[in-house]
C-alpha positions in Angstrom: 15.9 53.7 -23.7 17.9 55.6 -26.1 17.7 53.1 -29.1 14.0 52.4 -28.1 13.2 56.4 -28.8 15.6 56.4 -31.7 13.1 53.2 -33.3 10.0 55.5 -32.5 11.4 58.3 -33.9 12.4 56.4 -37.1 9.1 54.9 -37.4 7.4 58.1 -37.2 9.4 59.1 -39.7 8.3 56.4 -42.0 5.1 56.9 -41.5 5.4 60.7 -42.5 6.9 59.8 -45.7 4.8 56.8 -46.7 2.0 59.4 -46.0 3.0 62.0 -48.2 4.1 59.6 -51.0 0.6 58.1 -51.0 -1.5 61.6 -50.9 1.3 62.6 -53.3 0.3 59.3 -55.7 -3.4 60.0 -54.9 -2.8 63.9 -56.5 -1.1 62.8 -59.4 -3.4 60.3 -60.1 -6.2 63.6 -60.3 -3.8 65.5 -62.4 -3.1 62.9 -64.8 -7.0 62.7 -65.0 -7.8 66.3 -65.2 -9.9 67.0 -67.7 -12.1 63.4 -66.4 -12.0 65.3 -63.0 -13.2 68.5 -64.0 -16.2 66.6 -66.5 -16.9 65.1 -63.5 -17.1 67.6 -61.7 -19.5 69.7 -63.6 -21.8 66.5 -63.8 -21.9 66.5 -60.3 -23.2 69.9 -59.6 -26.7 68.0 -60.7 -28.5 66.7 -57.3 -27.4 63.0 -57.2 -30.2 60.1 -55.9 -27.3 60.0 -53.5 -27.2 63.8 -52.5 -31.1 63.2 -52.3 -30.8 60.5 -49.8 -28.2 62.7 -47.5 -31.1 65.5 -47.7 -33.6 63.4 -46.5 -31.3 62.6 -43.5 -30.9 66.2 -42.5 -34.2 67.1 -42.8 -35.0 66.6 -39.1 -31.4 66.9 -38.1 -31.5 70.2 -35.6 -27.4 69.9 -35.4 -27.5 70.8 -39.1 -30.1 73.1 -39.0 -28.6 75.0 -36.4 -25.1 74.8 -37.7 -23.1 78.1 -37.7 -20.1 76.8 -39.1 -20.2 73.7 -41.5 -17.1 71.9 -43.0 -17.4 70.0 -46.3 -13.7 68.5 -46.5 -12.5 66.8 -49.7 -14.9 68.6 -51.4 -13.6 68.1 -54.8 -16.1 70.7 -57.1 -18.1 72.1 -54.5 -21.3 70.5 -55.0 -22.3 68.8 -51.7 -21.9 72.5 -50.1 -23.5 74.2 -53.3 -27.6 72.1 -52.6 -26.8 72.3 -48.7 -26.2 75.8 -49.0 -29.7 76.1 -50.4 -31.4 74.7 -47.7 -29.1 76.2 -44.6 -28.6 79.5 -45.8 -27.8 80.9 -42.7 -24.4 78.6 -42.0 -20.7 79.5 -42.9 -19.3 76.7 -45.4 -15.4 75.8 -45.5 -14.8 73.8 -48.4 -11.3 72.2 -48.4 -9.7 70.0 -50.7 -6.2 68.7 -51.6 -6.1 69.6 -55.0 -5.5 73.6 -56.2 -7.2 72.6 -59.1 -10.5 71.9 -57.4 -10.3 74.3 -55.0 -10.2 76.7 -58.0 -13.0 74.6 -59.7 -15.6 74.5 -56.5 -15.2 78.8 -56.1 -16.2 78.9 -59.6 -18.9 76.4 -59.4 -20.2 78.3 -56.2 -19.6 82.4 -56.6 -23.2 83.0 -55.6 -22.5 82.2 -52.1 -19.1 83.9 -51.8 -20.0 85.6 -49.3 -20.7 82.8 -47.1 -18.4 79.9 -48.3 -14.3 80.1 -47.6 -12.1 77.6 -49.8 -8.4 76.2 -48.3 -6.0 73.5 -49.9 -5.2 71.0 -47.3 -4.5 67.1 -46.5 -7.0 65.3 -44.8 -4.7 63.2 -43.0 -3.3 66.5 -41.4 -6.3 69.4 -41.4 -5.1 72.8 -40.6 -8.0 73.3 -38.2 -8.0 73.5 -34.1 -9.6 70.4 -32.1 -13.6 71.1 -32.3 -13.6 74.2 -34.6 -16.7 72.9 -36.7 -20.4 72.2 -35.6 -20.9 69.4 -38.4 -18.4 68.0 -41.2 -19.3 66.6 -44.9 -17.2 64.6 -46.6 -18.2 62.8 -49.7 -17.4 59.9 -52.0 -13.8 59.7 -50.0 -12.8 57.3 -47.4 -13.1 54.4 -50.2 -10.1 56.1 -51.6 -7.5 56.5 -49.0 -4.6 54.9 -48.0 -5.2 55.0 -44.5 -8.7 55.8 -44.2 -8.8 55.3 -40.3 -6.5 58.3 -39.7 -8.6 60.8 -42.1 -11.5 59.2 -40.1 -9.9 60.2 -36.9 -8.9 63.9 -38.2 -13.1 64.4 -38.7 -13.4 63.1 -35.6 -11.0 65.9 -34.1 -12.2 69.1 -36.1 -15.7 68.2 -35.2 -17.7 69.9 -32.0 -18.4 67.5 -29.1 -22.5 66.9 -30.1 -21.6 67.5 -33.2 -22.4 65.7 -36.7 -20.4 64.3 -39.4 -21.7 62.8 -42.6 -19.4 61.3 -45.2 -20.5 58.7 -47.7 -18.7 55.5 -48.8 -18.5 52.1 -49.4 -19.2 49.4 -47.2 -20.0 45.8 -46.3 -23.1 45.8 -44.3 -23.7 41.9 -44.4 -20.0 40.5 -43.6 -17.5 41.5 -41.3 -15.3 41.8 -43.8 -13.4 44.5 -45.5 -12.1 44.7 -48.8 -8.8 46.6 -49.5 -8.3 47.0 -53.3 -5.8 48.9 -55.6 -7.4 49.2 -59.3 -5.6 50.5 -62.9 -8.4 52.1 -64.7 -6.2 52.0 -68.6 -9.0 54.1 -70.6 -7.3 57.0 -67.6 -4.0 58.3 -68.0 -3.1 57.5 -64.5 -3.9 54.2 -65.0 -1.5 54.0 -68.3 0.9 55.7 -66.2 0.6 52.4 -63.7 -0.8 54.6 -61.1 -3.3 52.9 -59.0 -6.7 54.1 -57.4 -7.8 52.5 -54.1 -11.5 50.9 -54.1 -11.8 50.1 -50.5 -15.1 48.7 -48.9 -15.7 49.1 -45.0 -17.5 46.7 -42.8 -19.2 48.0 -39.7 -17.3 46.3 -37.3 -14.3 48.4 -38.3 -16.2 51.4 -38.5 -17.1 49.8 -34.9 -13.2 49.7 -33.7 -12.7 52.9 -35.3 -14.6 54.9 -33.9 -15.0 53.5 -30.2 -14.3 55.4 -27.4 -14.5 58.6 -29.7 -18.0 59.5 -30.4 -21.3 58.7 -28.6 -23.1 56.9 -31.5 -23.0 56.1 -35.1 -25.3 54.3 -37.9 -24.7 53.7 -41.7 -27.7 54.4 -44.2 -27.4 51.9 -46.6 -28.2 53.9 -50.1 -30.3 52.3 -52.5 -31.6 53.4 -55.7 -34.9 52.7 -57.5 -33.7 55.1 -60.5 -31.4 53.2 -63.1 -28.3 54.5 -64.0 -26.9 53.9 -67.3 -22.8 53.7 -68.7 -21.3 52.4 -71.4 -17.5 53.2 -70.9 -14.4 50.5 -70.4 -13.2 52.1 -67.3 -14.6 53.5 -64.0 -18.1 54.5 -63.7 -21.3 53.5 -61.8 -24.1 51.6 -64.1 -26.8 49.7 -62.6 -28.6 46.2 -62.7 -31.6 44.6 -61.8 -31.4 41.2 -60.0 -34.6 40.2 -58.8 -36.5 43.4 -57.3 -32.7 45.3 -56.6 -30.9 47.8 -58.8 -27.4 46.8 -58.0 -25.0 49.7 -58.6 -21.7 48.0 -60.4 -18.4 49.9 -61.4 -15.8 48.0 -63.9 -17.5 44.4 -62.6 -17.3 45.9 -59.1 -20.2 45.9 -56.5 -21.1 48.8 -55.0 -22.2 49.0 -51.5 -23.0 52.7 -51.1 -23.3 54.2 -47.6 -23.8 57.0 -45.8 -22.0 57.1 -42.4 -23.7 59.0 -39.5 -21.7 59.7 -36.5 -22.6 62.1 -33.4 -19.4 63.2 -31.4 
């Protein structure tokens, strides 16, 4: 029994470190890409044909309407919160986000609602928040990224109310049952010439399925599509468009993307 508890305390421990080495890899890689990130950030702050989709969604939603207390975690600049903050005005928005940086970016980006949004630094593997704290949760553009996307799904799952809503967009296979676990090196980035790697995962629902059963009453994914083109020219990392047959297909560095908007009520 004693060596049994000794292996299950050491794996723990592994898992603790391989954890923090991998949020640790996913904050250098932001750093190294700083001045990317906060361009990016500021381009954001424009409503997105994705942001416009999620809108759409809410617009009969009563959970969101009704919200007191709304989370937006991983919230990078602060934009998701700034439009939703425009059409709930009477909520309280918490806006966390592992990285100082954007914490500092997304209270600059949104100081006309400082009365009514709070910003924290935290890891969304581990959220400083009690079980059931929030009446609906955002988080946008970053399941695809983790390393271990299934226990940041979980912590949502926890910090959320029980007929409550959470909304985070991603990628995701919705014609295989297959899922696609990918590291790229993006070289026109620093991080990338610095061999650090970004994660480009895709989701199928039957793992959304496993993930999420037994936890919440019901789930659906919106599949986003997009009639408007979007153009890029770069070498690296960035969504373009194009048209095959009567579809806008939505292509990153000869990558597919299978954009999605994940609806689940606890």
């Amino acid at each position: 029994m004693r060596n049994i508890l000794s292996v299950m305390l050491l794996n723990q421990y592994l898992e603790n470190i391989i954890k923090v080495f991998n949020m640790d890899e996913y904050k250098k890689s932001l750093r190294s890409d700083i001045g990317k990130t906060k361009e990016y950030y500021e381009k954001s702050m424009m409503k997105t044909e994705q942001q416009k989709l999620l809108e759409k969604l809410l617009v009969y939603d009563e959970v969101f309407h009704q919200a007191k207390n709304i989370a937006d975690i991983a919230c990078g600049g602060g934009a998701l919160s700034f439009h939703l903050a425009h059409i709930n005005n009477a909520s309280d928005f918490t806006l966390v986000d592992y990285m100082q940086e954007s914490i500092e970016i997304s209270k600059k980006n949104n100081r006309k609602f400082s009365d009514k949004f709070s910003f924290s630094q935290g890891d969304i593997y581990n959220l400083n928040y009690s079980d059931n704290c929030f009446d609906i949760v955002f988080c946008w553009q970053t399941l695809s990224w983790l390393e271990n996307p299934k226990q940041a799904l979980n912590e949502l799952v926890r910090v959320v109310k029980s007929g409550g809503k959470i909304y985070l967009s991603s990628l995701f296979n919705f014609n295989h049952d297959v899922d696609i676990y990918s590291k790229v090196y993006d070289y026109t980035r620093e991080s990338g010439k610095n061999g650090i790697a970004t994660n480009y995962n895709t989701y199928s629902q039957f793992t959304v399925n496993k993930w999420l059963e037994h936890q919440v009453q019901s789930f659906k994914i919106h599949q986003f599509s997009t009639s408007v083109p979007f153009e890029y020219t770069g070498k690296g990392l960035g969504t373009y468009t194009k048209k095959s047959e009567d579809e806008l297909m939505q292509i990153s560095a000869g990558m597919l993307m299978n954009w999605g908007i994940l609806e689940i009520k606890k």
